[in-house]
C-alpha positions as CSV (number, residue, x, y, z in Angstrom):
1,X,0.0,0.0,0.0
2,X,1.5,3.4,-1.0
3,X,-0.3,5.4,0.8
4,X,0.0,3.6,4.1
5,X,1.9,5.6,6.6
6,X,4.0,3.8,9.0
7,X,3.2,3.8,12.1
8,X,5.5,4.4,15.8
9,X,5.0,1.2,17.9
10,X,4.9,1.0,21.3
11,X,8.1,-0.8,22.9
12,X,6.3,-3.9,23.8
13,X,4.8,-4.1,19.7
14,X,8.4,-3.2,18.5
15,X,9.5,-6.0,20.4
16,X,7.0,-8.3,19.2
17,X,7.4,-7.3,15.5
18,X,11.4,-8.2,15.4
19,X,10.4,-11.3,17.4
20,X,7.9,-12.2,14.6
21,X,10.7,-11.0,11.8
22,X,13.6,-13.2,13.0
23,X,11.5,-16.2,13.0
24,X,10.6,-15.1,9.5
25,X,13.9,-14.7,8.8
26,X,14.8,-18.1,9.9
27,X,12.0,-19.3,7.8
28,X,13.7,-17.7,4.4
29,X,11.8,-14.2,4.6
30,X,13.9,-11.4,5.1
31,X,11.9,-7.8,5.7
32,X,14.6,-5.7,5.7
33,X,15.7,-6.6,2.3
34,X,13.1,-7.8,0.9
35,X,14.5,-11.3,0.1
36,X,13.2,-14.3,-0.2
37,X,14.9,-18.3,-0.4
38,X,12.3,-21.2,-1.0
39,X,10.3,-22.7,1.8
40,X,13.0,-25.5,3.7
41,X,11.3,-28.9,4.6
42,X,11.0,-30.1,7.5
43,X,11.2,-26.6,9.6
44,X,8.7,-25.9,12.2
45,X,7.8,-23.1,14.1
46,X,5.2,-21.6,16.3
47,X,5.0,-18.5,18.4
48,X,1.8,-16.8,20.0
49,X,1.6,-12.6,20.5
50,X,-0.9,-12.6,23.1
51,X,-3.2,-9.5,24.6
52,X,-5.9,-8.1,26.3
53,X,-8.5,-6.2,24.0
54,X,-7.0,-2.7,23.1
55,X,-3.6,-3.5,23.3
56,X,-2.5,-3.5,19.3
57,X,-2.3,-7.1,18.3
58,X,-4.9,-6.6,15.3
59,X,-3.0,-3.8,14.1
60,X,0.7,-5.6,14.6
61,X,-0.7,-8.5,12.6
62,X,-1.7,-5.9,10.0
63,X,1.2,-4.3,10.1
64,X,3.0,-7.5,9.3
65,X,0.7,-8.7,6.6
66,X,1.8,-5.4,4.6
67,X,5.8,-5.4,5.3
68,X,4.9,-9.7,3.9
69,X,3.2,-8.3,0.9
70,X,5.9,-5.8,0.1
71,X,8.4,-8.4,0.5
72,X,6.6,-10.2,-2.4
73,X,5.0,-12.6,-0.3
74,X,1.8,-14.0,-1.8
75,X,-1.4,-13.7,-0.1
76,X,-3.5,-17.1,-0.3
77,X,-7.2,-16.3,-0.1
78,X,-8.7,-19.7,0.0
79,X,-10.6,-18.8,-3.3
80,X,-8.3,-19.8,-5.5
81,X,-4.3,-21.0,-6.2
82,X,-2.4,-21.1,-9.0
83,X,0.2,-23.3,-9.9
84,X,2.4,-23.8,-7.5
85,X,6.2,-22.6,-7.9
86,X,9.3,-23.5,-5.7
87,X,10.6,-20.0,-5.4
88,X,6.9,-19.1,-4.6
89,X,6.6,-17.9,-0.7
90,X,3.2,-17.8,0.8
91,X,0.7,-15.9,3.5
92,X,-2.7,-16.4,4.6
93,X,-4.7,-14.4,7.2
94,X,-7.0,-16.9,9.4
95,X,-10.1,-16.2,11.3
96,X,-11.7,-19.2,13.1
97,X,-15.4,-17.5,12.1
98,X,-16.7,-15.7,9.4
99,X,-17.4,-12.7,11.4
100,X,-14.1,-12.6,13.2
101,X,-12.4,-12.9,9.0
102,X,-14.5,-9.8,7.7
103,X,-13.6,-7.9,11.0
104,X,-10.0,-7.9,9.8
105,X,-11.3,-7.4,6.1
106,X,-13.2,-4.5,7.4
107,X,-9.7,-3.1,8.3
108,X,-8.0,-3.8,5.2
109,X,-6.5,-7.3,6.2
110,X,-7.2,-10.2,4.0
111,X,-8.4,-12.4,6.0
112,X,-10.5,-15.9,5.5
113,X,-12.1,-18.8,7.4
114,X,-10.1,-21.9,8.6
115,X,-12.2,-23.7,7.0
116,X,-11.6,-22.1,3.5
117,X,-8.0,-23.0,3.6
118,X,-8.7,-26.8,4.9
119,X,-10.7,-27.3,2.3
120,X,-9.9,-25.7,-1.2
121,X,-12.0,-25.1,-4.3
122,X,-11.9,-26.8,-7.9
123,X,-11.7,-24.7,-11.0
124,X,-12.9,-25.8,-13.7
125,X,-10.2,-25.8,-16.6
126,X,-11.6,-23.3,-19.0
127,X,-12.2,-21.0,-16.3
128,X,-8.8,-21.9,-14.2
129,X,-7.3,-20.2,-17.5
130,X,-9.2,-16.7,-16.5
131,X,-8.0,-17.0,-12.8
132,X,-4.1,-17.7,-14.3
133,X,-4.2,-14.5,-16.3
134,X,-6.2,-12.4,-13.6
135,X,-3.2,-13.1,-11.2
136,X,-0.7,-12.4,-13.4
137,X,0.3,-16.2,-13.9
138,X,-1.0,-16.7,-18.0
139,X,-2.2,-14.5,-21.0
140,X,-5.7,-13.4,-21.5
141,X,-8.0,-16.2,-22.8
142,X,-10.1,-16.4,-25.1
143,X,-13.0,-18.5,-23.6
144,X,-16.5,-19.7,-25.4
145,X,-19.5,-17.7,-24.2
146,X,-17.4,-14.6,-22.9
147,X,-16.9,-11.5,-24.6
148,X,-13.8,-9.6,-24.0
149,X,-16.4,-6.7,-22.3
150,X,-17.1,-9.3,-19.5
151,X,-13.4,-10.3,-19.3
152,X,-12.6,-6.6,-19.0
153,X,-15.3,-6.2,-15.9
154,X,-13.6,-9.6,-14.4
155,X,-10.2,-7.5,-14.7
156,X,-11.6,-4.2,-13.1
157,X,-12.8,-6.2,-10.6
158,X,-9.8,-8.0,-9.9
159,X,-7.6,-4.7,-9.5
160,X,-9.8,-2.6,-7.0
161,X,-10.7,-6.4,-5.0
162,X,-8.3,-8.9,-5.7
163,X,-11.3,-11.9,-5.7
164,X,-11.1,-14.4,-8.0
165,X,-14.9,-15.3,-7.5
166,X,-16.0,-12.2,-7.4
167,X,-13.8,-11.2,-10.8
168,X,-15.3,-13.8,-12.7
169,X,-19.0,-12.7,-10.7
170,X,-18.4,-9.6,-12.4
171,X,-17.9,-11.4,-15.8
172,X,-21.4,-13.0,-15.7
173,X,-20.6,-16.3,-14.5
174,X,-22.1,-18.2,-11.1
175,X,-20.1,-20.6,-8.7
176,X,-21.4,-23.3,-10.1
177,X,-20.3,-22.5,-13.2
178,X,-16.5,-22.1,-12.6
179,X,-16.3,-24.2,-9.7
180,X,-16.8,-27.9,-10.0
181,X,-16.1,-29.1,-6.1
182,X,-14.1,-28.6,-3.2
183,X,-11.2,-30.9,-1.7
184,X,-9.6,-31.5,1.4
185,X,-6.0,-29.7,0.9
186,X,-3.6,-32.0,0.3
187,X,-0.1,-29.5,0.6
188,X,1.3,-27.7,3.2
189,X,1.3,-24.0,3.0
190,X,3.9,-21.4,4.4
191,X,3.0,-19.1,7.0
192,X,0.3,-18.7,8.7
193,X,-1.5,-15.6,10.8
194,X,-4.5,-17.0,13.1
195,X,-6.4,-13.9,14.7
196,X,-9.2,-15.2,17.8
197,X,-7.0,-17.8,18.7
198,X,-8.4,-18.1,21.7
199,X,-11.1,-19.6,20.3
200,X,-8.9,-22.8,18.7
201,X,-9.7,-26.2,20.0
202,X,-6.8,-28.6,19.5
203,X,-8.1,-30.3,16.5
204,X,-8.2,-27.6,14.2
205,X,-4.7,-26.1,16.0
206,X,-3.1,-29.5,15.0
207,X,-4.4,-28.8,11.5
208,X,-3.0,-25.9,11.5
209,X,0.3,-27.1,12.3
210,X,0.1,-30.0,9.7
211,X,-0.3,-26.9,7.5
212,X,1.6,-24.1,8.3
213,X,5.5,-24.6,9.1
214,X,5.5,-21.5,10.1
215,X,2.5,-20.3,12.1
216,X,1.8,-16.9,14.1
217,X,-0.9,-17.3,16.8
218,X,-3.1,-13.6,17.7
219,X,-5.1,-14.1,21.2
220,X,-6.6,-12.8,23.7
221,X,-5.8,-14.9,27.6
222,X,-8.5,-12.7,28.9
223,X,-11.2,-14.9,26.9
224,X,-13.3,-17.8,27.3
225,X,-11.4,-20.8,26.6
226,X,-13.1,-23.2,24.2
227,X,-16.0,-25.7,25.4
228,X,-14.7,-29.0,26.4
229,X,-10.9,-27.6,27.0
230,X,-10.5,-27.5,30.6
231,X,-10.1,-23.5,31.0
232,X,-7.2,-23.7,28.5
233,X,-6.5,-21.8,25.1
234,X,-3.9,-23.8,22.4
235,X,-0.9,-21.0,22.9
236,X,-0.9,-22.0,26.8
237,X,1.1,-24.8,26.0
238,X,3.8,-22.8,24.1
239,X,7.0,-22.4,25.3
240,X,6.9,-19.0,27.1
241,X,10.4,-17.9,25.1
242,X,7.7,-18.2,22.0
243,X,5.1,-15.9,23.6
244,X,5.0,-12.5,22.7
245,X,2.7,-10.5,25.5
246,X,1.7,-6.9,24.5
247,X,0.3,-4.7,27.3
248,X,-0.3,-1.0,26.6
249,X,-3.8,-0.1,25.0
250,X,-3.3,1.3,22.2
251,X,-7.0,1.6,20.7
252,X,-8.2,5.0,19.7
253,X,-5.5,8.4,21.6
254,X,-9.0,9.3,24.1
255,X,-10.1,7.5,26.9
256,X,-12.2,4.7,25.6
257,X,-14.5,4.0,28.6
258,X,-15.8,0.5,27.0
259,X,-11.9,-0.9,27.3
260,X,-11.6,1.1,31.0
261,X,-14.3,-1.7,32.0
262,X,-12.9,-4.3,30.7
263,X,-9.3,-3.7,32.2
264,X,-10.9,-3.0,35.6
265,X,-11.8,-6.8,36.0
266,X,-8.3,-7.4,36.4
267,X,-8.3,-5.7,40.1
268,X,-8.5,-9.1,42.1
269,X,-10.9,-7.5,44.7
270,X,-13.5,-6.4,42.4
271,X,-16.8,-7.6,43.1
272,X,-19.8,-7.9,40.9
273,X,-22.3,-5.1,42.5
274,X,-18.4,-3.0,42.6
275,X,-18.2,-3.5,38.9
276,X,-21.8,-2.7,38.0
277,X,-21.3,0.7,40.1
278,X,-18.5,1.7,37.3
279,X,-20.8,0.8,34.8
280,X,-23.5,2.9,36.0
281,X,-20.6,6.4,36.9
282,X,-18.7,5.1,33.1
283,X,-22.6,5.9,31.5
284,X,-22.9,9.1,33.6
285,X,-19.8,10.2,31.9
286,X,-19.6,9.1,28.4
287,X,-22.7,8.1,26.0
288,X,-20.9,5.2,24.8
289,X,-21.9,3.3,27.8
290,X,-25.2,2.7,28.5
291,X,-26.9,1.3,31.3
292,X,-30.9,0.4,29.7
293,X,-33.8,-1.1,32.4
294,X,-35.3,-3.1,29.1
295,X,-33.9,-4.8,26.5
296,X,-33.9,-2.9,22.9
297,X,-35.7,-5.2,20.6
298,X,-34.8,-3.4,17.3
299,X,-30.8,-4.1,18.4
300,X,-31.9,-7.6,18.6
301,X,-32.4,-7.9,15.1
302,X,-28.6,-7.6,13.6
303,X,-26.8,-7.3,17.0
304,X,-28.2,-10.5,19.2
305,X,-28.4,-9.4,23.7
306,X,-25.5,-11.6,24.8
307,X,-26.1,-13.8,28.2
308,X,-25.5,-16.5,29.9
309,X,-27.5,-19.0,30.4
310,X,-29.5,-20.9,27.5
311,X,-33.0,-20.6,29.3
312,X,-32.7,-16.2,29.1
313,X,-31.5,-16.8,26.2
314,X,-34.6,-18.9,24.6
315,X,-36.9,-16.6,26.8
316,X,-35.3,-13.1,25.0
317,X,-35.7,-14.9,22.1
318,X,-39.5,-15.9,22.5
319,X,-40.3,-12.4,23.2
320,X,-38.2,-10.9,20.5
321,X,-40.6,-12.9,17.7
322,X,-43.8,-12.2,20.1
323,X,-43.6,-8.4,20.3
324,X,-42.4,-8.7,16.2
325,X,-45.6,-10.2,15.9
326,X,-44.0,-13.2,14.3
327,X,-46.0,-16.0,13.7
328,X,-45.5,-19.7,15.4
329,X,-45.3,-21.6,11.9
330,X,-43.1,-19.4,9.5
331,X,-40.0,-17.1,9.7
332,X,-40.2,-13.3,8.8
333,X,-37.4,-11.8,6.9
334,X,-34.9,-9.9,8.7
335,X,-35.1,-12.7,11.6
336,X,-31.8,-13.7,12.4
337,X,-30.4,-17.0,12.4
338,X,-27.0,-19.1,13.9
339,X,-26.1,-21.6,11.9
340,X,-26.0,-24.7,14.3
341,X,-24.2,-26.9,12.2
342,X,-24.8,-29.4,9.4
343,X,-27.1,-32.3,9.3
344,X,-26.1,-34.8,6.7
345,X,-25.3,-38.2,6.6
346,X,-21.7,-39.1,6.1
347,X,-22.1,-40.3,2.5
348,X,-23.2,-36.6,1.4
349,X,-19.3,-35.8,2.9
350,X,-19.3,-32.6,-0.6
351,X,-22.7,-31.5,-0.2
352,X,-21.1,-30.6,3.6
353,X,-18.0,-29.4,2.2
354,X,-20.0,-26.9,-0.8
355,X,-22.3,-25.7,2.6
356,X,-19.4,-25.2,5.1
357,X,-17.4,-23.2,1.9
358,X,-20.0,-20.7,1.5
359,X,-19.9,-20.0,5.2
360,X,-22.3,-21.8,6.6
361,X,-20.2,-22.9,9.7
362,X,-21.3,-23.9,12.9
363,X,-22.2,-20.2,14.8
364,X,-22.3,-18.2,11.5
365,X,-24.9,-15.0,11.2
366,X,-27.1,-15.0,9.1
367,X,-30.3,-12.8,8.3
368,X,-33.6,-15.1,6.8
369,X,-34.5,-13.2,3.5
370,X,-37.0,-15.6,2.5
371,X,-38.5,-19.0,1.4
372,X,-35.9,-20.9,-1.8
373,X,-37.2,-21.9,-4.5
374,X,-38.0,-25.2,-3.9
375,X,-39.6,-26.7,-0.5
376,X,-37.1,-26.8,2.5
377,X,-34.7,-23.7,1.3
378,X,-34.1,-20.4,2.3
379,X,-32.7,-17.7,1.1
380,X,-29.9,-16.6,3.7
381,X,-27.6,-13.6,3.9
382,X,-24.6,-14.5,5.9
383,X,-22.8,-12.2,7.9
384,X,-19.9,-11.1,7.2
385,X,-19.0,-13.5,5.0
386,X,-17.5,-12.3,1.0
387,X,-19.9,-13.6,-1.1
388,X,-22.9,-13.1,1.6
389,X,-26.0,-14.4,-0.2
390,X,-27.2,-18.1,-0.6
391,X,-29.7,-20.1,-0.6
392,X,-29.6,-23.7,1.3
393,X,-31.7,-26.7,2.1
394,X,-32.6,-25.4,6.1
395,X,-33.5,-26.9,9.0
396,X,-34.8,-24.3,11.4
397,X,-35.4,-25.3,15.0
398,X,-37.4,-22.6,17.5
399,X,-36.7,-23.2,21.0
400,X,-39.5,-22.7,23.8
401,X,-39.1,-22.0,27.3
402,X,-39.8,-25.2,29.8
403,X,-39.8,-27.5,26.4
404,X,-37.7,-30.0,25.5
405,X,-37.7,-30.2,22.0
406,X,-37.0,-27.1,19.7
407,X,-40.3,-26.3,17.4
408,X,-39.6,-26.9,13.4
409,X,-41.7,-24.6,11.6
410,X,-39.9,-25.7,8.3
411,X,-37.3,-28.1,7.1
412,X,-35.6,-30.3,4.9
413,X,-34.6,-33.7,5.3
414,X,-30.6,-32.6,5.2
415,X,-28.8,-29.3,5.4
416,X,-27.8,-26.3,7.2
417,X,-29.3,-26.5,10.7
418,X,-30.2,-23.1,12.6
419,X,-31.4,-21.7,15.7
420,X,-32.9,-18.2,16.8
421,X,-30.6,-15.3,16.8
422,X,-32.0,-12.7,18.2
423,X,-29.3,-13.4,21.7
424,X,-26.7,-15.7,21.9
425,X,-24.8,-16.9,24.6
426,X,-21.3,-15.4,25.2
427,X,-18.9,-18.3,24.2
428,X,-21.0,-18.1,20.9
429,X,-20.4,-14.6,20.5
430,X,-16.4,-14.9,21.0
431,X,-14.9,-13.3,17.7
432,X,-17.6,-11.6,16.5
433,X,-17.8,-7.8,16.9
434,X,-20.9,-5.6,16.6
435,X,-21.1,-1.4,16.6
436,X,-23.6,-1.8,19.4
437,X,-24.0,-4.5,22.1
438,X,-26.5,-5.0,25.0
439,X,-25.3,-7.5,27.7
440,X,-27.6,-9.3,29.8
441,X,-26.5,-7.6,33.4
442,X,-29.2,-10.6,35.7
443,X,-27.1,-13.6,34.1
444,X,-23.9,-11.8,35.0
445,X,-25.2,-11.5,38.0
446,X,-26.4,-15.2,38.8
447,X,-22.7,-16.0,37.6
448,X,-21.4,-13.7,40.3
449,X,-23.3,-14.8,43.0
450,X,-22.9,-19.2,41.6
451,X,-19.4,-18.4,42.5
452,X,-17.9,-20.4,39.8
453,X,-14.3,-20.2,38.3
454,X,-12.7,-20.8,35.0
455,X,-9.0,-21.0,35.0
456,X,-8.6,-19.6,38.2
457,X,-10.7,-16.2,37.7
458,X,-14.5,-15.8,38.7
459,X,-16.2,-17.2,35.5
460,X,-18.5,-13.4,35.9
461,X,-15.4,-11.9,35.1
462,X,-14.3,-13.8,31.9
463,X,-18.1,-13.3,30.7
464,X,-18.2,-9.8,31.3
465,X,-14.8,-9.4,29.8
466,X,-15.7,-11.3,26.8
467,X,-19.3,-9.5,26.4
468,X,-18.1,-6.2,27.0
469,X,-15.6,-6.4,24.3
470,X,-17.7,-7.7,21.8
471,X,-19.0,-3.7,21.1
472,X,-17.3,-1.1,18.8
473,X,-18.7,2.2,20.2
474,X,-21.7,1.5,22.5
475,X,-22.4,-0.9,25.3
476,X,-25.7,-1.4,26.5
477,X,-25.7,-2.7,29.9
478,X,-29.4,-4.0,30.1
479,X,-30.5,-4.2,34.3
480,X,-34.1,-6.2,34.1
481,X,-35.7,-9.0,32.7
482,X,-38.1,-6.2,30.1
483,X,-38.3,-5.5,26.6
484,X,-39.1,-2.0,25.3
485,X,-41.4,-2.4,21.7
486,X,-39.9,-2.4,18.8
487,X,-39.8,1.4,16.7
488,X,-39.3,-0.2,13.4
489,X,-40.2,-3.6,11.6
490,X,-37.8,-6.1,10.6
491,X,-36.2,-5.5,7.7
492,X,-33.6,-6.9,4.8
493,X,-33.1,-3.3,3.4
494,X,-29.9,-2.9,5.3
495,X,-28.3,-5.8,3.8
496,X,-26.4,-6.4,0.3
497,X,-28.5,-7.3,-2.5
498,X,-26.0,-8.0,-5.6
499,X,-26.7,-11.3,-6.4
500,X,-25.1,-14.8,-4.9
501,X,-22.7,-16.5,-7.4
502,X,-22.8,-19.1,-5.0
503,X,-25.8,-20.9,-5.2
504,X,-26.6,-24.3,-3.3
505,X,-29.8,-24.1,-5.6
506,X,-27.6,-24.5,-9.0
507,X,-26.2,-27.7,-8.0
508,X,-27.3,-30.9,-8.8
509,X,-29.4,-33.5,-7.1
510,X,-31.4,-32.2,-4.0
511,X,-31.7,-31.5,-0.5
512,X,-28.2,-29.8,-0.7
């Protein structure tokens, strides 16, 4: 980038940088002079840069993506590779979640899923030839169907976006016409930047490792560590020499009274009713914190109330649809929906891979638009994702206070699974990162006063931490179980409408 300016780091980010650099070094990438020696076998090498929310790691790994890229690095996407060369020396950004990838996109870091560099697309051949030439790699085709116009708008696009899929979008073509499958990658890669590493489990960490001799894990200790995990986040078990800790906050020059409150929870004898009085002098002061007696429904809609336990979380939900005046037996558009996983048989192992690859992960965002065309689909827009609108074989399960089993106003026999989004609990929301957020104060509280520990810190603590963080520029801090009535309807007119080039309804067979 040209026009970037360079910025001054702090000393602890300084350090960290030339920490990360001499490992890159070792690995055959030199900064400073720009050189680069082919990838050595059989070299491995991990090291975490670890810190609280505010303290710079986002913009260090940024940072380091552009002195990679100016280096002649190449940036792998996960939409598409080209042949692969011995000299060639390789980067990709990782987010574990879709919404945690287009967080780093939003800030001019390209950045995918995990789950888009695990598995990897297939070109067809006659379109592989645009891709070649679009990335510099091959001369400019001459393919059956296109006219050099739509090649020119699939260049155009290329330059300003740097998307295969969305370069040959802009020449007229769907996914399923240029993409024939996916496949489990069978190379290793180079290097590897994972931001949210907190949110690893072990299995996709030892992926990553398979993957990536050279990998670079951005987390935050302060976080909830992943279900099933003990308390314990993947870069605890690095060699301390290999972590990187950053301390100062370095997130916007002012006083940002959203991060105050989430560094306060450090002070050991901070109690919950203590904290809640900062809250309440914090939204005295400054209008980015607020403390709200009733939930805001119309928040609810894009931004879901984040608590604790799943029955407030079912009951916010309940009333969310009742004062929307949803009905029992259908979904409105602008409801919003977490994908809650996929629900095919074993045999169906692409029909998984085609959903997962257009972001349809376990705790992805999405936004119902509207019934598919054929029985059991819906139209979805998924948050946060690059190519955000598709349409899926759904099963959609409504939960109900005091029952069991979650009511299925619609589904098909296989596909994407989803529950309510209107609130979510907080290890769900890890990663993700809204403008606005209202936290559920009365489960905070029941955590406080259950007296329960995660990793040796009050579990209240690690929830508020993680909940607080979660919001951009406003917290709400919501004080009673009440929702205020909604000012507007639900609506899709917020959201993109160019059309999806991936389409689950273009490919063949059904229930997809």
């Amino acid at each position: 980038m040209s026009d970037h300016t360079p910025l001054t780091y702090s000393d602890d980010q300084a350090e960290a940088h030339d920490r990360v650099a001499e490992m890159l070094r070792l690995s055959g990438v030199n900064l400073d002079d720009a050189l680069l020696t082919p990838v050595a076998d059989g070299k491995s090498q991990v090291m975490a840069v670890i810190g609280k929310a505010g303290s710079g790691k986002t913009l260090l790994l940024a940072e380091l993506y552009r002195a990679l890229e100016a280096a002649g690095v190449d940036i792998v996407s996960g939409d598409w590779e080209g042949k692969r060369r011995k000299d060639r020396r390789t980067l990709a950004i990782l987010a574990p979640t879709n919404k945690a990838a287009s967080v780093l996109r939003n800030r001019g870091v390209p950045a995918t899923t995990i789950h888009r560099i695990l598995y990897t697309p297939v070109y067809d051949p006659e379109y592989e030839k645009i891709a070649e030439w679009l990335a510099g790699n091959g001369e400019r085709p001459e393919i059956e169907g296109l006219t050099d116009e739509a090649l020119d708008r699939a260049y155009s696009f290329y330059q300003a976006q740097k998307s295969i899929p969305g370069a040959l979008a802009a020449a007229g073509l769907r996914g399923s016409d240029f993409i024939t499958g996916w496949k489990r990658r069978d190379d290793p890669l180079d290097i590897g930047f994972v931001d949210e590493s907190s949110m690893l489990d072990e299995k996709q960490y030892n992926d990553l490792r398979e993957i990536f001799p050279t990998l670079v894990l951005f987390g935050d200790p302060a976080q909830l560590a992943p279900v099933g995990q003990s308390g314990k986040m993947v870069f605890e078990g690095i060699n301390e020499r290999r972590k990187l800790i950053l301390h100062r906050v370095h997130r916007q020059a002012d006083d940002n009274p959203i991060l105050d409150l989430a560094h306060a929870l450090a002070d050991d004898s901070l109690d919950f009713d203590g904290f809640e009085r900062m809250v309440q002098d914090a939204a005295a002061r400054d209008d980015r914190v607020v403390v709200a007696p009733r939930v805001n429904a119309d928040l609810m809609a894009r931004s879901p109330v984040l608590v604790w336990r799943n029955k407030t979380r079912v009951r916010l939900i309940q009333a969310f649809r009742s004062v929307h005046g949803a009905p029992e037996i259908e979904l409105l558009p602008g409801e919003p929906l977490i994908c809650d996983g996929i629900e095919l048989p074993l045999k169906h192992r692409k029909k998984r891979i085609d959903l997962e690859a257009r972001g349809l992960i376990k705790g992805a965002q999405c936004v119902y638009l509207g019934p598919g065309k054929r029985p059991g689909f819906s139209r979805l827009h998924v948050l946060g994702a690059e190519d955000p609108q598709v349409s899926a074989a759904s099963i959609v399960k409504i939960e109900k206070p005091d029952e069991e089993e979650p009511f299925i106003p619609f589904a098909a026999r296989m596909g994407a699974a989803f529950l309510h989004g209107a609130a979510v609990t907080i290890h769900k929301a890890q990663g993700s990162q809204w403008p606005e957020v209202q936290v559920f104060a009365p489960d905070l509280s029941a955590a406080a006063w259950a007296g329960r520990s995660e990793a040796g810190l009050p579990l209240w603590k690690r929830l508020a931490y993680v909940a607080i963080t979660r919001a951009e520029t406003r917290l709400h801090w919501v004080t009673r179980y009440a929702m205020a009535r909604p000012e507007t309807g639900l609506t899709t007119a917020d959201l993109s409408s160019k059309p999806t080039t991936l389409t689950l309804e273009a490919q063949e067979g059904t229930d997809a």
